[in-house]
C-alpha positions as CSV (number, residue, x, y, z in Angstrom):
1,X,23.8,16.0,48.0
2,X,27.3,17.2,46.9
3,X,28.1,18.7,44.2
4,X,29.6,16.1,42.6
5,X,26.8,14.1,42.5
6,X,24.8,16.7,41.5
7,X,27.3,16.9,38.0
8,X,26.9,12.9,37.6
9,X,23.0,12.9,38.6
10,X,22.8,15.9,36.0
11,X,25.1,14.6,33.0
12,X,23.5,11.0,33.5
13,X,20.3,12.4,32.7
14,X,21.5,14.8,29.9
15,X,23.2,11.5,28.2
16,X,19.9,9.3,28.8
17,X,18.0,12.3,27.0
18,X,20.0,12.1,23.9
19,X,19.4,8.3,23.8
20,X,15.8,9.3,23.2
21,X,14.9,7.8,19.8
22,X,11.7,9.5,17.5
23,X,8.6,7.5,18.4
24,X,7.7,5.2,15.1
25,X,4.5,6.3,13.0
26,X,2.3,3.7,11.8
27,X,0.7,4.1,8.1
28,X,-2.1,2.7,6.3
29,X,-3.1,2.0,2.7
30,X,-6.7,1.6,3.6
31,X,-8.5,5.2,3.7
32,X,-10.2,6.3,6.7
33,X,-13.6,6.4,4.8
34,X,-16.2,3.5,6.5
35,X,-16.4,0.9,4.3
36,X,-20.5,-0.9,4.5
37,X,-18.4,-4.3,4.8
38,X,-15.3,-5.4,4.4
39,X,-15.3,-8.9,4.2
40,X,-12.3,-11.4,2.8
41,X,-14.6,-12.5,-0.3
42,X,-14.9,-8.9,-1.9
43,X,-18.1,-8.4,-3.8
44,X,-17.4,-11.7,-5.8
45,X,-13.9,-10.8,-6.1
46,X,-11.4,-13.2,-4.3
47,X,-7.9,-12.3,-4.2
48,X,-5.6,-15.2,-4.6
49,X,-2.2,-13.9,-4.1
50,X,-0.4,-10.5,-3.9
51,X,3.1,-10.4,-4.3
52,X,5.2,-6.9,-4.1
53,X,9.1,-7.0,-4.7
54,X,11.1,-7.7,-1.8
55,X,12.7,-4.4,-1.6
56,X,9.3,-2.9,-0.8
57,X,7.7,-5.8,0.9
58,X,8.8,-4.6,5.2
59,X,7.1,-2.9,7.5
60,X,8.9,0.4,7.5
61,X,8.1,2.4,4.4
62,X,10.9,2.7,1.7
63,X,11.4,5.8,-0.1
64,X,13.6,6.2,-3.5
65,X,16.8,8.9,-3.3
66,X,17.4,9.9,-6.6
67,X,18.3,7.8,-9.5
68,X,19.5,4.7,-7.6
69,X,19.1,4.8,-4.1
70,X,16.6,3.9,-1.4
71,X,16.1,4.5,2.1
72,X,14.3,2.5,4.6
73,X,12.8,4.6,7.0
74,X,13.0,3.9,10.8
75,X,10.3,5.6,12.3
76,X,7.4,5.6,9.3
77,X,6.2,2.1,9.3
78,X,3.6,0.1,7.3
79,X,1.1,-0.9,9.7
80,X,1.5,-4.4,8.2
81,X,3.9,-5.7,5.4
82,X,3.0,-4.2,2.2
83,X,1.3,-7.0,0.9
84,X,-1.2,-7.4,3.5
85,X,-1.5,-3.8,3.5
86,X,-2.2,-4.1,-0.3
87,X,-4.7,-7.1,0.5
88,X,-6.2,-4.5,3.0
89,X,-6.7,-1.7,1.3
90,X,-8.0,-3.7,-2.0
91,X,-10.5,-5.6,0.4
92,X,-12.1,-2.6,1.3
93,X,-12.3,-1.0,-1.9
94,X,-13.7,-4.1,-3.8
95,X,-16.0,-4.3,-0.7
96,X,-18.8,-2.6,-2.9
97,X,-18.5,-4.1,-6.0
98,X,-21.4,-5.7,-8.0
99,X,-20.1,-8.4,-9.6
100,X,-22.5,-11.0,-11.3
101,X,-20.0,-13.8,-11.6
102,X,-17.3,-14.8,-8.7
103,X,-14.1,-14.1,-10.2
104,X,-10.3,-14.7,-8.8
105,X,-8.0,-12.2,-8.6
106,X,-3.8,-12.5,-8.7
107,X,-2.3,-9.4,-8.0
108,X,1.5,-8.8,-9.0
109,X,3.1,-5.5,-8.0
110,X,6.0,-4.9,-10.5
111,X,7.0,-1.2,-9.1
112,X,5.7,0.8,-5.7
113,X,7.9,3.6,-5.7
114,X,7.8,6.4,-3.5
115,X,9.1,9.5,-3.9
116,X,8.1,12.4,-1.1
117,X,7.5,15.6,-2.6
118,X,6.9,14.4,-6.1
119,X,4.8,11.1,-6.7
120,X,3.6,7.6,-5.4
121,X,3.8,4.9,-8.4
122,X,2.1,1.6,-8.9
123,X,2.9,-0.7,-11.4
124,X,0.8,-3.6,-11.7
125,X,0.4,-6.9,-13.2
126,X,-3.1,-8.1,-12.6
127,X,-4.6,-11.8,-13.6
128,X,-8.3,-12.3,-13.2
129,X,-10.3,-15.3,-14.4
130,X,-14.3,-16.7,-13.5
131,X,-14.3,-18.7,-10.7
132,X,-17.1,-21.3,-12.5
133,X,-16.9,-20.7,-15.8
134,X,-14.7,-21.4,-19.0
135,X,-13.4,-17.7,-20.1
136,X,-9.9,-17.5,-20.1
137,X,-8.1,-15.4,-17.7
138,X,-7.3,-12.3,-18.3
139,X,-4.1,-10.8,-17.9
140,X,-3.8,-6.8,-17.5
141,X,-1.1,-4.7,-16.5
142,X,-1.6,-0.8,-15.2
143,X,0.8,1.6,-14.2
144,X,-1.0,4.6,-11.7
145,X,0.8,7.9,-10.4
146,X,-0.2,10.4,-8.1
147,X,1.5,13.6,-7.2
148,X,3.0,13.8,-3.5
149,X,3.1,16.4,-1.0
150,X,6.5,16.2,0.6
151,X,5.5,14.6,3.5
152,X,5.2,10.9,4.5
153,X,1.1,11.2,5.3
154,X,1.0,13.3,1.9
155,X,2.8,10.1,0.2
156,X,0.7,7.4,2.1
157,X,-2.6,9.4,0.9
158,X,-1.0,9.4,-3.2
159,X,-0.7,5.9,-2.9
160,X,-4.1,5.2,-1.4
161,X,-5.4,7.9,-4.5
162,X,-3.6,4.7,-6.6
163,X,-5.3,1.7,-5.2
164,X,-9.3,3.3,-5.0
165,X,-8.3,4.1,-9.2
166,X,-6.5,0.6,-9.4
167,X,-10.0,-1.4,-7.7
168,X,-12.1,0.8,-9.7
169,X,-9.8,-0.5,-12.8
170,X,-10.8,-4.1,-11.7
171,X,-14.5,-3.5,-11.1
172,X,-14.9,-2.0,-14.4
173,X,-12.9,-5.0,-15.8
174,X,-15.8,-7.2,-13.9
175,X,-18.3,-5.7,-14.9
176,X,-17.7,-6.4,-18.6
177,X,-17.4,-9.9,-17.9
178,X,-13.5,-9.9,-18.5
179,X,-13.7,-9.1,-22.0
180,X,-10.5,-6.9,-22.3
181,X,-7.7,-4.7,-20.1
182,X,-9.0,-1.3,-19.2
183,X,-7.6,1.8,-20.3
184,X,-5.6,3.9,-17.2
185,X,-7.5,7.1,-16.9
């Protein structure tokens, strides 16, 4: 081989290296912890809808910078939108509940910040009503925070801290028979 192949063979393969991109990391809201069933009727508790704001509602996970700004982040993705990673995690969670009535669930996320190194927020507008029965609905709305290590697992764990407080929120609102918003510990 001559040695100016050698310099083309070599900076070819140099170049090709920095093409390289960071391998993407998938993320979960639904803890590792087995779950005795998880089913898509949840203890009695059917979700009907979840909607999330459209800034947040992609697969790769969206961080706030500073006051104004957010970043979408390439390589740190949802391993489903957000929504159905909401419906997910909340499936699993209400998976044990022991609700005496079937009730419907409407789930309406108003903020889901997150901020690495200082906290994961959810801010939530919640509707539940008896599935057979002639209560009226009930309409809550709960705001949860949880500190945040700075790293993206530490943030996906904060907001998984939210949801298991925000299900347990819902299952004591079921168990009282819907007779009034819970209080946010």
């Amino acid at each position: 081989m001559t040695l100016p192949l050698k310099i083309t063979l070599l900076a070819t393969l140099l170049l090709l290296g920095a093409c390289r991109s960071e391998p993407i990391a998938f993320h979960t809201l639904t803890p590792a912890h087995l779950s005795p069933s998880t089913r898509a009727e949840a203890g009695g508790v059917r979700i009907e809808s979840i909607s999330v704001p459209p800034q947040v509602d992609r697969a790769q996970i969206v961080i706030r910078q500073g006051d104004s700004g957010l970043a979408i982040l390439e390589t740190q993705w949802w391993a489903a939108t957000l929504a159905d990673e909401l419906r997910s995690a909340l499936v699993d969670q209400l998976a044990n509940s022991n609700a005496r009535q079937a009730v419907a669930l409407r789930v309406e996320v108003q903020r889901f910040d997150s901020v690495p190194g200082q906290y994961a927020l959810l801010d939530v507008r919640w509707r539940l009503r008896q599935v057979n029965g002639d209560r009226p609905a009930l309409t809550c709305r709960t705001t949860l925070q949880s500190p945040a290590g700075p790293s993206i697992d530490e943030l996906v764990v904060a907001h998984q801290n939210n949801l298991k407080r925000f299900a347990a929120l819902i299952n004591q609102t079921v168990d009282t028979s819907l007779k009034g918003c819970p209080t946010a510990p």
